[in-house]
C-alpha positions as CSV (number, residue, x, y, z in Angstrom):
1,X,10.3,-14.6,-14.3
2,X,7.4,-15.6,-12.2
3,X,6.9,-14.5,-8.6
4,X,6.5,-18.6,-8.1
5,X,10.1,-19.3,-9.6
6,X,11.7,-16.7,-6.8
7,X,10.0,-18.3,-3.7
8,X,11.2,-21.3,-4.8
9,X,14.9,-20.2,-5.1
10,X,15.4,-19.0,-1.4
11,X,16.6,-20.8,1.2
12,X,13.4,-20.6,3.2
13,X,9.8,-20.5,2.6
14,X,8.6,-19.2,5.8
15,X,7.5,-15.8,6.8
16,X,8.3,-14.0,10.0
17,X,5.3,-12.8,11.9
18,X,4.4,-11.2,14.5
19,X,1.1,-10.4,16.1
20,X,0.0,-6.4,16.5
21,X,0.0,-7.0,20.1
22,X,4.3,-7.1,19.8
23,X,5.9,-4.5,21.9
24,X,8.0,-2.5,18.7
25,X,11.4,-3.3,20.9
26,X,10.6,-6.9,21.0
27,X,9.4,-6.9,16.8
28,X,12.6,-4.8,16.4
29,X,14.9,-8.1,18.4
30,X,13.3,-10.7,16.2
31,X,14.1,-8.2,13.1
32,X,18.2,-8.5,14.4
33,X,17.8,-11.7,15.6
34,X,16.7,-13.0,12.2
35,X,18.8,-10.1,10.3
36,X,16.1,-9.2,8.5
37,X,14.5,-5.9,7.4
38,X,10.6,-6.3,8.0
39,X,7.7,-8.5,10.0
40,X,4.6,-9.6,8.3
41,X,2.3,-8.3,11.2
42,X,-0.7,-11.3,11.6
43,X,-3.0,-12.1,14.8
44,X,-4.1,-15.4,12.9
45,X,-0.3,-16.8,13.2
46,X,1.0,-16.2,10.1
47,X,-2.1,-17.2,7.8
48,X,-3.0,-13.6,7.0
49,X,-1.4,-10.4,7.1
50,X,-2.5,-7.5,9.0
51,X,-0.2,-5.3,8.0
52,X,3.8,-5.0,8.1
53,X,6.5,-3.2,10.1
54,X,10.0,-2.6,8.7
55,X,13.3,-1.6,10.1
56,X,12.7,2.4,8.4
57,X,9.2,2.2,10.1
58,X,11.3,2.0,13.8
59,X,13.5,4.2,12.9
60,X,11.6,7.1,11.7
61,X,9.3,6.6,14.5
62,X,12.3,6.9,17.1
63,X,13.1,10.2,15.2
64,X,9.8,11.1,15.5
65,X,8.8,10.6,18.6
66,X,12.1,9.2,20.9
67,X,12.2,5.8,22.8
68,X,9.1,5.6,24.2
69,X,7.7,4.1,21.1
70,X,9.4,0.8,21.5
71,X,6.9,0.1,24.4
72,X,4.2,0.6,22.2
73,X,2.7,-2.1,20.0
74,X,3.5,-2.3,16.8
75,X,-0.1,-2.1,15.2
76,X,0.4,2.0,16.3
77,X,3.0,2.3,13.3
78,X,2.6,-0.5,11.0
79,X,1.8,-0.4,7.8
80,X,-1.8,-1.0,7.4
81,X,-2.5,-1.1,3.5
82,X,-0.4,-3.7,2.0
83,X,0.9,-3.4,-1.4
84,X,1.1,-7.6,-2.4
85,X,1.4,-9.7,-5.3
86,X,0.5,-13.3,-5.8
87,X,3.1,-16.1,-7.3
88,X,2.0,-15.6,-10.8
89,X,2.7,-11.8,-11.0
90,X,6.2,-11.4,-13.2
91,X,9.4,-10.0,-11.3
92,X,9.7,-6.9,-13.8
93,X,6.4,-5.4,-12.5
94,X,6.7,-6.1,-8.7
95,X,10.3,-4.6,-9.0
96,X,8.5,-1.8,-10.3
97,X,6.2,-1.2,-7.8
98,X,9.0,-1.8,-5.2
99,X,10.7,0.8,-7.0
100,X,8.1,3.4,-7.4
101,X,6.8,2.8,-3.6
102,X,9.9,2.9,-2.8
103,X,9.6,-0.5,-0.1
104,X,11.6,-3.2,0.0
105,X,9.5,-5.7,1.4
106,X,6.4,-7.5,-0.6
107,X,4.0,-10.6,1.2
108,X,2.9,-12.9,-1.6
109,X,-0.8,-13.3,-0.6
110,X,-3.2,-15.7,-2.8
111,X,-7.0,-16.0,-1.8
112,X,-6.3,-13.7,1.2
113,X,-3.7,-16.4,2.6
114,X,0.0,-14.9,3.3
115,X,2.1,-17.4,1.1
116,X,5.0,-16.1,1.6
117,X,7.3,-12.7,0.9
118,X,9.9,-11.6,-1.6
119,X,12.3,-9.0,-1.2
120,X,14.0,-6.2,-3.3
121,X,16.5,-8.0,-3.6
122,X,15.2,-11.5,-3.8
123,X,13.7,-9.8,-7.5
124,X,16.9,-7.9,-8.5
125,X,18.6,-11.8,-8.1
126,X,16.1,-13.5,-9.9
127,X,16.9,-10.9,-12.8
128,X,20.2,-10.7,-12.3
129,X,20.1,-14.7,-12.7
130,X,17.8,-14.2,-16.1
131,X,20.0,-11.7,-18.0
132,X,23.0,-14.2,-17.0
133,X,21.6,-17.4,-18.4
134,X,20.5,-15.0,-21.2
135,X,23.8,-14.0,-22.4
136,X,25.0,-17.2,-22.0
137,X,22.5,-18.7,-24.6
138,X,23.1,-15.7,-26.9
139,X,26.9,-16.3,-26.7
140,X,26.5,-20.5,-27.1
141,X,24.1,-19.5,-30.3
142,X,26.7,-16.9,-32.2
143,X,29.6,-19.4,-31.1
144,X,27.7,-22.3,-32.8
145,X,27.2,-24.1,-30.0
C-alpha cells in the first residue's frame, strides 16, 4: 500500500503546526487539545517543516531539565533533522523506518512542501486493512467464490 492510499483514508488531511517561536507549554496544550502526539514545527504556516516536537520530546526534556523548559520555545528541543517520506513511498518501508528509529510520527513532504503526516499507527491500519481484504479473497478463491 501506497503512502497516497493512507492520507486518503483518514479523517483529516491537515497538519498541525506550530511555528518555533511556540512557548513548549503552549505546543504541549495544542498537543492535548487536539489529542495528538506531535507538531509539525513550520515558520512558513504549515507549507514546510522545520522540524517536529512530540509528546516524548516534552517529557524527556521535563526529566531533564524540570519546568522551566515549557517557557522556552520549542525550536530549543525539536527535532531538527526530519526523517519523511513522500505519498508514493509503500507502507512496509516507512513502517520500518518508524520501527527502526523508533518515532511514531512521519510528515509526508513532496518538492520540499509538507503534504501532510502519517502515523505509526495510521500504517499499522492500512496493513492491518490489507492482510484483511487479503484473506478474504484467498478464502472467496478456495470456497469457489
Amino acid at each position: 500500500m501506497l503512502v497516497q492510499q493512507i492520507l486518503k483514508t483518514k479523517a483529516s488531511d491537515a497538519v498541525v503546526t506550530v511555528p518555533s517561536s511556540t512557548l513548549v507549554a503552549d505546543a504541549a496544550q495544542v498537543l492535548a487539545d487536539k489529542g495528538i502526539g506531535t507538531v509539525v514545527v513550520s515558520d512558513d504556516g504549515g507549507a514546510t517543516a522545520a522540524g517536529i516536537l512530540s509528546e516524548r520530546d516534552i517529557v524527556r526534556e521535563l526529566a531533564r531539565s524540570g519546568g522551566g523548559c515549557l517557557d522556552k520555545a520549542v525550536s530549543e528541543y525539536m527535532t531538527r533533522a526530519l526523517v519523511t517520506c513522500t505519498r508514493q513511498d509503500k507502507s512496509d518501508a516507512i513502517l520500518s523506518q518508524m520501527t527502526e528509529g523508533r518515532f511514531r510520527h512521519m510528515p509526508v513532504v513532496e518538492d520540499g512542501k509538507l503534504v501532510g503526516i502519517v502515523t505509526l499507527g495510521d500504517v499499522v491500519k492500512a496493513q492491518l486493512t490489507e492482510l484483511s481484504m487479503e484473506k478474504d479473497a484467498l478464502q472467496g478463491m478456495i470456497m469457489g467464490h
